[in-house]
N, C-alpha and C positions, 0 to 999 in steps of 0.2 A: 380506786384500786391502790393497792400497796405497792410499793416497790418491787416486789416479787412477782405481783402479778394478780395476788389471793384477792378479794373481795371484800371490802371492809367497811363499817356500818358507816353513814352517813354521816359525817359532824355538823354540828349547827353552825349555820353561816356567822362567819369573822367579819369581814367585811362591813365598817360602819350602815351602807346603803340595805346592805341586806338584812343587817338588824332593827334598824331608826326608819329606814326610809319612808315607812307609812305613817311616821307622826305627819309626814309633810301632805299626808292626803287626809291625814284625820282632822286637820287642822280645820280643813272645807266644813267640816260639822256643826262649825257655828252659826253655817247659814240656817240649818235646822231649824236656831230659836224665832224663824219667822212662822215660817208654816205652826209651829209650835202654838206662838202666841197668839195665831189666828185662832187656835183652838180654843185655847181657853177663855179667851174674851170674848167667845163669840155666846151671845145672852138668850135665845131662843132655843136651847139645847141642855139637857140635862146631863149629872156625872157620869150615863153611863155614856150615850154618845161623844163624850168627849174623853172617856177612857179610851173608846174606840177606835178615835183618831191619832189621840195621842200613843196610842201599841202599836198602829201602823208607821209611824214617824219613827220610831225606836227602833220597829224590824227595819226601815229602810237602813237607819245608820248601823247598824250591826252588820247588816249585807254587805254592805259599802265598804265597812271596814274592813270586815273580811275580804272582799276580793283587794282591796288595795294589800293586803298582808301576803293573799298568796303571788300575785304579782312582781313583790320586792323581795320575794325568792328566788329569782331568776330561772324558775325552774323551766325548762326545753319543753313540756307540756302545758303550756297557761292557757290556750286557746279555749280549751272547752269547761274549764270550771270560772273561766272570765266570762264567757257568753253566758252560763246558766245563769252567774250572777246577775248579769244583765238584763238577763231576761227574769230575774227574779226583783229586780230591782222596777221594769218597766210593769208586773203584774200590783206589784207594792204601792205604785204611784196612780195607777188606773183603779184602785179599790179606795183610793184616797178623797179621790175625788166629789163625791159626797157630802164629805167632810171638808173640804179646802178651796173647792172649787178653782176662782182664778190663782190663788194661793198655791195651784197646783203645780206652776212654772215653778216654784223656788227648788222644785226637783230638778231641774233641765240642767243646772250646772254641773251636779253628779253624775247624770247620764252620760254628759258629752264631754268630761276627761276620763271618766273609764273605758266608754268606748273608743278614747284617741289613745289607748295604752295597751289594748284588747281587741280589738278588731284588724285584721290585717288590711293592708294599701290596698283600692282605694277607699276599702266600705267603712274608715274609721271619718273619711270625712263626708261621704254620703249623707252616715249616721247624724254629723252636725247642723249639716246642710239642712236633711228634713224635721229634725229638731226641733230648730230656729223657723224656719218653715211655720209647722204646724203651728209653734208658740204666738207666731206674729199672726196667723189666721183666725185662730181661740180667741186672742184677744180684740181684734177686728166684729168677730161675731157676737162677744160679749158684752163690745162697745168698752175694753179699757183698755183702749190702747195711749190713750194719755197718761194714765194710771203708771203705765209698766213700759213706758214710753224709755226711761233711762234702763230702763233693768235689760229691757233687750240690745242696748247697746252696750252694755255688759257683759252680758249673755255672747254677741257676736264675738268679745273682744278675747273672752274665757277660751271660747271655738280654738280662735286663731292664734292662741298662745298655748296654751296644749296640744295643737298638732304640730306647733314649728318645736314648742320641746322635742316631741319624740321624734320630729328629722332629724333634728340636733344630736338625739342620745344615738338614732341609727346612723350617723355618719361617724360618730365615736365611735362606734362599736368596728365598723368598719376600718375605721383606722387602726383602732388595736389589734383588728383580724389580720390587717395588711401587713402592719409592725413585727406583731410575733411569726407571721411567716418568711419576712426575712430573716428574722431572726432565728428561724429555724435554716432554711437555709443556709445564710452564715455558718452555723454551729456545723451543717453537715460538711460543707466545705473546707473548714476545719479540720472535720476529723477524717476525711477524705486525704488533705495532706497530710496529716501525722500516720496515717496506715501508708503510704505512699514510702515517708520516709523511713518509718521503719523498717518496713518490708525491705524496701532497696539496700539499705542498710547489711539487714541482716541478711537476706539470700545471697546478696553479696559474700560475706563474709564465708555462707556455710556452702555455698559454691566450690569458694577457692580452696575451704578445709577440705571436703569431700573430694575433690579433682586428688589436694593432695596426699591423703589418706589411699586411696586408691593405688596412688605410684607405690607406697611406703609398707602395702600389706607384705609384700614379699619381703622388700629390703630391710625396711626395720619395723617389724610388728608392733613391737610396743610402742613406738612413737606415733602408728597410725590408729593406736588404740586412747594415745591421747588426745589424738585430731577426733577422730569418733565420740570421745569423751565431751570435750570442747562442742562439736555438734548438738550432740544433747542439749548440752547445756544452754549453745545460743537458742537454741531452738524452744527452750521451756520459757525464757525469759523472754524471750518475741512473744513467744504467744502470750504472757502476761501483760507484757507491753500494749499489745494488739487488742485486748479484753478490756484493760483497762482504759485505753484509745476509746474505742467505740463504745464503751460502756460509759464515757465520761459526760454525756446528756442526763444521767441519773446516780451515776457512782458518785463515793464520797472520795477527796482524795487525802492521804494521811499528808503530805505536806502541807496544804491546805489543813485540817484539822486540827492542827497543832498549835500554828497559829492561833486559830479559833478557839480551839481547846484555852491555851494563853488567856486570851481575852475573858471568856466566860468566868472562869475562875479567879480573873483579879478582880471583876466586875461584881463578882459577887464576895467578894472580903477573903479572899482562898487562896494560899499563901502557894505559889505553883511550880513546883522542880519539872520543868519538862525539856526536853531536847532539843535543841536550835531546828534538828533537819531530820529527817526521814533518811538519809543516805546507806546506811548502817543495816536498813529493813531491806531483805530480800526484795522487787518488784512484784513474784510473784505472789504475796502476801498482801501488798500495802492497800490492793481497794479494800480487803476485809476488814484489814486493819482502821483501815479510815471510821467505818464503820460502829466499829468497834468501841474506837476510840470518842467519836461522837457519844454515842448513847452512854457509856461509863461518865465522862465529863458530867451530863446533865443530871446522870441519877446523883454523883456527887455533889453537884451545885444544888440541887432539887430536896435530897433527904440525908446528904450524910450528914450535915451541923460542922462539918472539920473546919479545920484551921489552916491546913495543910494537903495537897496533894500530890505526890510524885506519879511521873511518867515514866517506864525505865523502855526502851526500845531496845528488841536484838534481831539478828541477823532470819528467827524463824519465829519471832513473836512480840508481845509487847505487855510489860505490866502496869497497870494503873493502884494505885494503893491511899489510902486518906485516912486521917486519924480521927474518923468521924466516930458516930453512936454506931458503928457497923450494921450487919443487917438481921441480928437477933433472930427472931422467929419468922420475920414475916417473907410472905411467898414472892419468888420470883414474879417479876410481872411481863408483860408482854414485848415490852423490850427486850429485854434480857433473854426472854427465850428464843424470839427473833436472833436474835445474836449468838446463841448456844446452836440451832440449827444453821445458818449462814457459815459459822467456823467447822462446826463437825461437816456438814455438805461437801465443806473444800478439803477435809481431811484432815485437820487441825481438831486439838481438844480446847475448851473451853471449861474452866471454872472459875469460882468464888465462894469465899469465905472470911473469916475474917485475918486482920494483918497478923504480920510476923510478930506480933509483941501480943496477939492477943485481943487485941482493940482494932477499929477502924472495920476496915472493907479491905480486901486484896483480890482483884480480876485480873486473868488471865488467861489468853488466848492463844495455843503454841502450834509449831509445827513437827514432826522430825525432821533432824536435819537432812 
């Protein structure tokens, strides 16, 4: 979701685990080159039986891979495209058989970490349990159990190290669940006291104006028109106060952003006139402004090429300006228009074009006063 609310297309996962993370499951692939090699050395079997085997060895790892991929998408729906896999992976392994015979087991290690990553408490160690089971029974009745006498205790140890991973990851997870809930709470408590004091603050204030506007209607009019005046007035800035307060979980704040603003632009070689303080800027402006001022900054950093950027701050607006390659022909983009309906919404105009000399960029976002 966008900060407004609207709906907005999916971006592909940032996060290194979300990108990389299945190299660490593809890596398992190498066990492949057993059953593999059973195939091809096996000498009472011609090219095509042994193509045969070897297309089923390929679909298993491509299975494999694939579910380990949709998995380290974290996606809230993994249940049922991890089961088919697996159950796609357990049909792959049973028509192999054939072909692979006791070689069959060098499949059990892929089975039994996708099912401790894919199956929910407790059927992901059931799944192990009867596994390793079945595997030490196969080879009991095939008589190779000396054969594969280490392998299963590999086998066990594979079990017991990928299910203690995924307690591990789910008590991570948990803690980071616990974490950002205080942290949410903190933040509301927070803003719980800043509504607190404002309000106090200012009812206060428009209390004692109103009480004494009231006396003043008769005795002196115009002075109770300036208590009246005053009222409004506290009353518009609380309320921006108040918006800005509670909005401050997702608002940008211009004090903040300036700062920031600063940094970006020396960071990237941008030579920066901008304002020590926000003090100058109405309140009830400054979250749009924050805004505002954010997304200018980066298109500046991003495509103007300047050398140079000025901030000018006023009482109902704020200009940003750079003596970049300006913005020639090309179309506003999603930002920017974000920001043209954000300012007109609040009743402010929004343009851009290029600077007072001709050259660069000039944006600016105003109010009446």
């Amino acid at each position: 979701m966008t900060r407004t609310g609207a709906p907005e297309p999916a971006a592909p996962p940032t996060h290194p685990w979300a990108r990389w993370g299945w190299l660490m499951w593809a890596v398992w692939l190498i066990f492949l080159v057993f059953p593999l090699l059973a195939i091809l050395r096996e000498p009472d079997h011609g090219p095509l039986w042994r193509g045969a085997g070897v297309t089923l060895i390929v679909a298993f790892g491509i299975v494999y891979t694939g579910a380990a991929v949709q998995l380290m998408r974290f996606e809230p729906d993994y249940l049922r495209p991890a089961l088919t896999a697996l159950a796609g992976l357990l049909v792959i392994a049973t028509l192999s058989i054939p072909f692979l015979g006791s070689n069959i087991i060098s499949y059990t290690p892929f089975l039994i970490s996708l099912a401790a990553f894919s199956l929910p408490r407790p059927w992901h160690w059931v799944f192990g349990v009867v596994t390793i089971a079945a595997t030490v029974v196969a080879m009991i009745v095939t008589d190779d159990v000396r054969e594969w006498l280490s392998f299963i205790f590999i086998l066990i140890a594979i079990a017991v190290a990928v299910n203690a991973a995924r307690f591990f990851v789910e008590q991570s997870e948990g803690y980071d669940d616990m974490r950002q809930g205080l942290a949410i709470s903190a933040e509301r408590e927070r803003v719980a006291r800043d509504v607190h004091d404002v309000l106090g603050h200012s009812l206060t204030v428009v209390s004692v104006k109103a009480a004494l506007a009231e006396r003043l209607v008769d005795l002196d009019p115009e002075r109770a028109k300036s208590e009246i005046a005053d009222i409004a007035r506290l009353s518009r800035e609380s309320l921006a106060e108040i918006r800005a307060t509670v909005g401050g979980l997702r608002a940008a704040q211009l004090a903040t952003e300036l700062g920031a603003a600063r940094d970006s632009l020396r960071s990237a070689g941008i030579d920066a006139d901008i304002p020590p303080d926000a003090q100058v800027v109405d309140p009830a402006h400054r979250t749009v402004l924050g805004w505002v001022l954010r997304e200018a900054v980066t298109n500046v950093v991003r495509h103007s090429g300047a050398g140079r950027c000025r901030v000018e701050l006023r009482a109902h607006g704020l200009v940003v300006e750079d003596d970049g390659v300006g913005i020639r022909d090309r179309r506003m983009g999603n930002g920017l228009r974000g920001l043209r309906e954000r300012v007109e919404q609040s009743g402010g105009n929004f343009t851009i074009g290029s600077g007072s000399d001709g050259s660069g960029t000039r944006l600016e976002a105003s109010w009446p006063s």
